[in-house]
C-alpha positions as CSV (number, residue, x, y, z in Angstrom):
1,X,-13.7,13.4,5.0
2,X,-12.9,11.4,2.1
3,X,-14.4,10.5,-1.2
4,X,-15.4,7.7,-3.0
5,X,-15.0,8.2,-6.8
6,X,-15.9,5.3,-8.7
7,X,-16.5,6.4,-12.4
8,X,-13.0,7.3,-14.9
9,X,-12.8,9.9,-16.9
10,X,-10.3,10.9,-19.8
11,X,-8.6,14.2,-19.8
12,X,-7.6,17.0,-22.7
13,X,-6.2,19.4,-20.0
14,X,-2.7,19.6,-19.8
15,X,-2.5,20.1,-16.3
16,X,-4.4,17.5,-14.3
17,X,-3.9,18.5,-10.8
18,X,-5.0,22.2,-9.8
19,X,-6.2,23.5,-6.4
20,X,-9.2,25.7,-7.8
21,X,-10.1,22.3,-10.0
22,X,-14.2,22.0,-10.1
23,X,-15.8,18.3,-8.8
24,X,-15.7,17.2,-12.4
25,X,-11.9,17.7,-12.9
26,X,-11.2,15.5,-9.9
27,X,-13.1,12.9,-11.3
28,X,-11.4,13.1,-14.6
29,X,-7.4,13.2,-12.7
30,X,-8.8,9.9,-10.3
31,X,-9.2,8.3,-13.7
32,X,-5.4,8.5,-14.0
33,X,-4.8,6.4,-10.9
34,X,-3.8,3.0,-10.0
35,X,-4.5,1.6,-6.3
36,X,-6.9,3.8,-5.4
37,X,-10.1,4.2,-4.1
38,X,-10.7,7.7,-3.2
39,X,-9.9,11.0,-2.6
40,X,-9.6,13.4,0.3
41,X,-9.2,17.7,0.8
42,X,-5.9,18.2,2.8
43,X,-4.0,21.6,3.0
44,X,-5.2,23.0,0.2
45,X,-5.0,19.8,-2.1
46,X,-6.6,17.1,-3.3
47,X,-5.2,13.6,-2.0
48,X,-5.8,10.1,-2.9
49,X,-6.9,7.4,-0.9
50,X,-6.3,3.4,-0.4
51,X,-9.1,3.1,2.0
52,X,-12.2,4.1,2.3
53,X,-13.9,7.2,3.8
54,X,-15.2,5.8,7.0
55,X,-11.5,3.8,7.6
56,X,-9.5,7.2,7.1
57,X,-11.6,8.6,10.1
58,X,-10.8,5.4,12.1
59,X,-6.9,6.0,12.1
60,X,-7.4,9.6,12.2
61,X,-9.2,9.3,15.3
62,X,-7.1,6.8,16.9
63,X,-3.7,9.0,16.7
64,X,-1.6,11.1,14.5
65,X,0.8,8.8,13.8
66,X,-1.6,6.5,12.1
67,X,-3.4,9.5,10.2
68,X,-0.2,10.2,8.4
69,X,0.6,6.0,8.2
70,X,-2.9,5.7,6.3
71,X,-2.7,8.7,4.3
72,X,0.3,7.7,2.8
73,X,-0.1,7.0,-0.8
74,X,1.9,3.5,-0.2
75,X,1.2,1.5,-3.7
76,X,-0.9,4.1,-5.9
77,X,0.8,5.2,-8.8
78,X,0.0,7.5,-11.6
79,X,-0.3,6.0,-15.2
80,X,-0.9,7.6,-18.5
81,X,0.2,7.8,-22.6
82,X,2.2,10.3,-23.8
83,X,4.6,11.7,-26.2
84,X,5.3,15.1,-24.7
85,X,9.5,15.6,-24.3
86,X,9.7,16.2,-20.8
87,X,6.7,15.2,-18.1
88,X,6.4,17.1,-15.1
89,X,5.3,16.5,-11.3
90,X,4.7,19.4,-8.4
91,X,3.9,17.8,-5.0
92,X,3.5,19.1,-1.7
93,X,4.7,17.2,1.5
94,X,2.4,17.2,4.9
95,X,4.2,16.9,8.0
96,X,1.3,19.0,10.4
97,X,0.9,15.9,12.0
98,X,4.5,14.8,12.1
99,X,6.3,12.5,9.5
100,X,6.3,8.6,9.3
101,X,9.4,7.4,7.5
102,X,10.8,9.8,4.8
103,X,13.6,6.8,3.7
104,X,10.8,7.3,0.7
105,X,10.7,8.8,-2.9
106,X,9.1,9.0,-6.6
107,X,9.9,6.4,-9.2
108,X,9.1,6.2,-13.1
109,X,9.0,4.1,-15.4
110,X,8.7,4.2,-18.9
111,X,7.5,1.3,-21.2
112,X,7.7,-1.3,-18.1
113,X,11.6,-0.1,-17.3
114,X,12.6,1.6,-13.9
115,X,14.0,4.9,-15.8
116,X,14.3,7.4,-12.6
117,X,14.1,7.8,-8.7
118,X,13.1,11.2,-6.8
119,X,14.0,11.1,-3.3
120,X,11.4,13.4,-1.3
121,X,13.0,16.0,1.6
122,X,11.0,17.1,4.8
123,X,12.8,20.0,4.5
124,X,11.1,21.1,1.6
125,X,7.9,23.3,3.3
126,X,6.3,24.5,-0.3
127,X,5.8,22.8,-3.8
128,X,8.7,21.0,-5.3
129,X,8.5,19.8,-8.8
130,X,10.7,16.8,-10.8
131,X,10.4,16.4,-14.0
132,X,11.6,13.6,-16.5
133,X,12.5,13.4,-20.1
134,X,11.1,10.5,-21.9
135,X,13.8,8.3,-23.7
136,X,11.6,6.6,-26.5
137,X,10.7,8.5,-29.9
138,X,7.2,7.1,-29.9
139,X,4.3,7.0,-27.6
140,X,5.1,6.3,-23.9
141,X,3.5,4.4,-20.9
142,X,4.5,6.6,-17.6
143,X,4.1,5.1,-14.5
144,X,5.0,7.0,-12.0
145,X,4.6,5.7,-8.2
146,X,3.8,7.9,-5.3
147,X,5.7,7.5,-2.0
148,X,5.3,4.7,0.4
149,X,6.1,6.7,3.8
150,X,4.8,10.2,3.7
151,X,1.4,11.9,3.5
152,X,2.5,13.1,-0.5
153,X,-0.2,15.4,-2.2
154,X,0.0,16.6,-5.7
155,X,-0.4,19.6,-7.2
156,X,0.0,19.8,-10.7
157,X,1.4,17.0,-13.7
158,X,2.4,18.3,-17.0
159,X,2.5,15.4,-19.5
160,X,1.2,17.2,-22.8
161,X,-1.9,15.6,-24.1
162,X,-2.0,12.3,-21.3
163,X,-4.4,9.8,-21.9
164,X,-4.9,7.6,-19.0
165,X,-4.7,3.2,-19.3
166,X,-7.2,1.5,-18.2
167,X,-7.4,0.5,-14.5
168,X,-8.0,-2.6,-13.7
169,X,-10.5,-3.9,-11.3
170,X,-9.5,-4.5,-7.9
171,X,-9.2,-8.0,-7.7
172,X,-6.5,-8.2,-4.5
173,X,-6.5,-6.8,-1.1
174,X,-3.1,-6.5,0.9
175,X,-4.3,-6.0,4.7
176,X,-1.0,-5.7,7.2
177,X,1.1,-3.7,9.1
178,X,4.6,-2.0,7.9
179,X,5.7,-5.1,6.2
180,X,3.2,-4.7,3.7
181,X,2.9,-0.9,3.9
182,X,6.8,-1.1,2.6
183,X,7.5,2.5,3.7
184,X,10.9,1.7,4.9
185,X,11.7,1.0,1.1
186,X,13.1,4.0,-0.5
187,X,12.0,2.8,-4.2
188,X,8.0,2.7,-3.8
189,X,8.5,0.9,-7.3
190,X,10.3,-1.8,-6.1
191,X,7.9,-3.2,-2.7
192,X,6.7,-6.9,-2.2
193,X,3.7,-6.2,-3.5
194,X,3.9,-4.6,-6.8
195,X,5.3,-7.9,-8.3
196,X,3.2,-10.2,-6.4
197,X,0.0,-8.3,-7.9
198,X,1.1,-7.9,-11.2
199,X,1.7,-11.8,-11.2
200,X,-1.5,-12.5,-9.9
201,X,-2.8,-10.0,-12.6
202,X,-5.2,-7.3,-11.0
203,X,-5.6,-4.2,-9.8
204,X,-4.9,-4.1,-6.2
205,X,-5.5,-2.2,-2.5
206,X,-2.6,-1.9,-0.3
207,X,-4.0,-1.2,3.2
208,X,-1.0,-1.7,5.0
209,X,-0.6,0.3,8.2
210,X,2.7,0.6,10.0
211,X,2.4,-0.7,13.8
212,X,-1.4,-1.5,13.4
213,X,-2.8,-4.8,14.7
214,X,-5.7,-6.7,14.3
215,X,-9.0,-4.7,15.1
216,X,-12.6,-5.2,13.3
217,X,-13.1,-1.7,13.6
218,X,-10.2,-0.7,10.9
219,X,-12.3,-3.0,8.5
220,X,-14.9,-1.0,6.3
221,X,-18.5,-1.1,7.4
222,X,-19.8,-1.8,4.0
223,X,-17.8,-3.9,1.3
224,X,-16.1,-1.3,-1.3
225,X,-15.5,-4.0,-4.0
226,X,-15.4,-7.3,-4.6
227,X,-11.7,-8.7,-4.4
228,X,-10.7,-12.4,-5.9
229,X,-7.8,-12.6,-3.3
230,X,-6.6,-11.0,0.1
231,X,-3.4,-11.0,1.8
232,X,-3.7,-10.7,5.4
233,X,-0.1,-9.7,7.6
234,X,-0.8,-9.1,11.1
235,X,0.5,-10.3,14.6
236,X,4.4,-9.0,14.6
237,X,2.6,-5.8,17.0
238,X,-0.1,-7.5,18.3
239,X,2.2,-9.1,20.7
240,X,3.8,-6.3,22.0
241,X,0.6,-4.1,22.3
242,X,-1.1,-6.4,23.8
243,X,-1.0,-8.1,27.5
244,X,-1.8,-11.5,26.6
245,X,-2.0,-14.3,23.6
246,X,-5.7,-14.6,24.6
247,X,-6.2,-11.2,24.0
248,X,-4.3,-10.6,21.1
249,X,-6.1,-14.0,19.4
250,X,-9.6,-12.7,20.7
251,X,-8.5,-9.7,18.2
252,X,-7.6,-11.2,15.5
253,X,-11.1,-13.8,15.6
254,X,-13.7,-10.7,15.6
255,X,-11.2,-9.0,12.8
256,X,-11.6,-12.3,10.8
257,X,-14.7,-12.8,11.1
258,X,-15.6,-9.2,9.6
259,X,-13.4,-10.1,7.0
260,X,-15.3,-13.4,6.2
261,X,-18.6,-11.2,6.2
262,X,-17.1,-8.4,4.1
263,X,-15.4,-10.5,1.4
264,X,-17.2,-14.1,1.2
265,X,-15.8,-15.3,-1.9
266,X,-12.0,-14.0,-1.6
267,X,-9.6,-16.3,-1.4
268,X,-7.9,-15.8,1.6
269,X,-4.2,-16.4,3.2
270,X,-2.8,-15.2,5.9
271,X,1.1,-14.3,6.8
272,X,2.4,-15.9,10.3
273,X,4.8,-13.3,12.0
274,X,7.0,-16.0,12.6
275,X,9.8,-14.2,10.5
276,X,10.7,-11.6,13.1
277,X,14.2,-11.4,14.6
278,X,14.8,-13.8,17.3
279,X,14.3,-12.3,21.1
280,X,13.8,-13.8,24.6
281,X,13.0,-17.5,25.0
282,X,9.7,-16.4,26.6
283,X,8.6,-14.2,23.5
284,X,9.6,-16.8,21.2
285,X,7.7,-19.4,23.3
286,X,4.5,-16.9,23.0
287,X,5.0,-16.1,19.3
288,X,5.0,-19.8,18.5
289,X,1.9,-20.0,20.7
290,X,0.3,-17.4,19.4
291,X,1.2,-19.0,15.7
292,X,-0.6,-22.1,16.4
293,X,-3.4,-20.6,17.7
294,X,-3.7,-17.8,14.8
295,X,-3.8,-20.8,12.5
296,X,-6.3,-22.7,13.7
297,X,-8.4,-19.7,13.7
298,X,-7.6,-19.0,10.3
299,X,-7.8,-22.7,9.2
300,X,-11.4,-22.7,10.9
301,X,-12.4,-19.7,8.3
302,X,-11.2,-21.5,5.6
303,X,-8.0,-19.4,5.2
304,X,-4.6,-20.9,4.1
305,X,-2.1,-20.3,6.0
306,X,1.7,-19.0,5.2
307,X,4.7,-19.7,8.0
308,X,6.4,-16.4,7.4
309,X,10.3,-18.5,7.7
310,X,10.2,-20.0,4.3
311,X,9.1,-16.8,2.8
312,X,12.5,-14.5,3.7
313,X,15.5,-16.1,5.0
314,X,17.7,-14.1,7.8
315,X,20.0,-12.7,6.5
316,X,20.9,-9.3,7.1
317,X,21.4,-8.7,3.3
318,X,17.7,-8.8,2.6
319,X,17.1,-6.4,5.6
320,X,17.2,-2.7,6.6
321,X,19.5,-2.1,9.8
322,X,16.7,-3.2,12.1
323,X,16.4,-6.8,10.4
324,X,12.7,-6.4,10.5
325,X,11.8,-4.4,7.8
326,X,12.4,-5.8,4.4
327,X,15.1,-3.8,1.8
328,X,14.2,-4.5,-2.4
329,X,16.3,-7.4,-2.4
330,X,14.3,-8.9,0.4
331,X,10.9,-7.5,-0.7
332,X,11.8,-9.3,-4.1
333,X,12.6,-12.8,-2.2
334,X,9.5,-12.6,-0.2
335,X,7.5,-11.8,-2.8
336,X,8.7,-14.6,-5.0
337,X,8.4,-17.4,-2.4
338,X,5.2,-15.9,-1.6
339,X,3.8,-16.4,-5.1
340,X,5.3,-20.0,-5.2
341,X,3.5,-20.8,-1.8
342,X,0.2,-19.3,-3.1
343,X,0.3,-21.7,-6.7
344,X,1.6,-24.9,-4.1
345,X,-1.5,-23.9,-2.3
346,X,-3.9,-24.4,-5.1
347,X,-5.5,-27.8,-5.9
């Protein structure tokens, strides 16, 4: 079962993450945290969530491929002040329920510039720690950016005498599938939607889920907070899990419609999955279908609308091998365009 934390706390202890840690400590290593929203108990550990409680139990319950998918930490990263030499990092990988895509890793940053990438390995079953040595003589802002792909828990951070930045409010939801989850991206650092919410200037929720489809029931019962914009990436599965257009549209109405309820003031655009790789005539003939139909449900709501094809061109360089999922030179294009086609939107 999850938790909901939504106080921040500073820290003096020099080791923020600890098994034993009382209620109050978690609280005070949350404060830390960017892209979160709460935490859950897992193996022993204390992990930290993008969704809320009562979502985490809806992918759990509907397989183990999606419990892993939506416990991985994809876009929360750990942020703090420092001037101790060399800043530590013990995790612990959980692959009880099997793994999702371990193409993943750690980055940092120091001072707003990439400075080191961890690569994570299945193969390790017990802690594993990486540390870093800062490169500035003065105080230092550490980011340092959890894994997109795998359920990653930590268990301790050495950083000397951190002081944690403030978070900002969440002000943008990503909703989509493993476009937006980015955890075929090795560099967590480096997905679509790191950029695209630091130029929109919020805090942020990625609640990206690989393979997952439009459903109302993966929507939270209750609104958690109170976003200024949400991105919405669904259909490229819907499609292929499901036997019809009609059904797959019927879907996606009762899932914006919850949305609508949820989040009445957000600003809202939705992603066509028109980018995918060419197939059959007869799937393209249904994908354009289903396009046209998607938008005028969208359109209907009030939702702008993106055509995915202007947003990442096809070419295999801005592609993994599967020339579906997008690699950092393709994340950056897409989120680029995609920030142009949101101020081109605007009045």
């Amino acid at each position: 079962m999850g938790k909901i934390l939504e106080k921040g706390f500073g820290s003096d202890a020099r080791s923020l993450f600890l098994t034993d840690q009382e209620e109050y400590m978690t609280e005070s290593i949350f404060s830390f945290l960017h892209g979160c929203c709460g935490t859950y108990d897992l193996d022993g550990c204390t992990g930290f969530s993008r969704f809320t409680p009562d979502q985490l139990d809806y992918y759990s319950r509907r397989s183990d491929a999606d419990f892993v998918r939506s416990h991985a930490p994809a876009g929360i990263f750990l942020e703090c002040v420092t001037d101790e030499p060399v800043i530590s990092l013990t995790y612990r990988l959980y692959g009880e329920k099997g793994w999702y895509v371990m193409n993943s890793g750690i980055d940092v940053e120091e001072n707003g510039v990439f400075a080191a990438h961890f690569s994570v390995d299945p193969a390790e079953k017990g802690n594993v720690t990486v540390s870093y040595a800062r490169k500035s003589r003065e105080l230092s802002v550490i980011r340092i950016w959890f894994p997109n792909g795998c359920v990653f828990l930590p268990v301790d951070f050495q950083a000397g005498n951190a002081q944690p930045t403030p978070r900002k409010e969440t002000k943008i939801l990503f909703y989509g599938d493993s476009i937006t989850q980015s955890a075929y991206i090795p560099t967590p650092s480096l997905s679509w939607f790191v950029p695209a919410a630091e130029a929109l200037g919020g805090g942020y929720l990625n609640r990206g889920i690989g393979s997952m489809v439009f459903d109302r029931d993966s929507l939270p019962a209750e609104a958690d907070c109170r976003p200024e914009m949400i991105f919405i990436e669904y259909g490229g599965n819907d499609l292929g899990k499901t036997p019809g257009n009609d059904t797959a549209l019927a879907a996606a109405e009762a899932w914006l419609d919850r949305l609508c309820v949820l989040y009445p003031d957000a600003e809202k655009y939705t992603i066509l999955p028109d980018f995918f790789p060419e197939e059959s005539e007869a799937i393209l003939r249904r994908l354009d279908e289903y396009c046209r139909e998607l938008t005028g449900l969208c359109l209907a709501r009030g939702i702008t609308v993106f055509s995915g094809k202007p947003l990442i061109p096809a070419l295999p360089a801005l592609f993994c091998g599967d020339h579906v999922h997008f690699n950092e030179a393709g994340s950056a294009v897409f989120a680029n365009r995609l920030l142009n086609a949101v101020r081109l939107s605007r009045p």
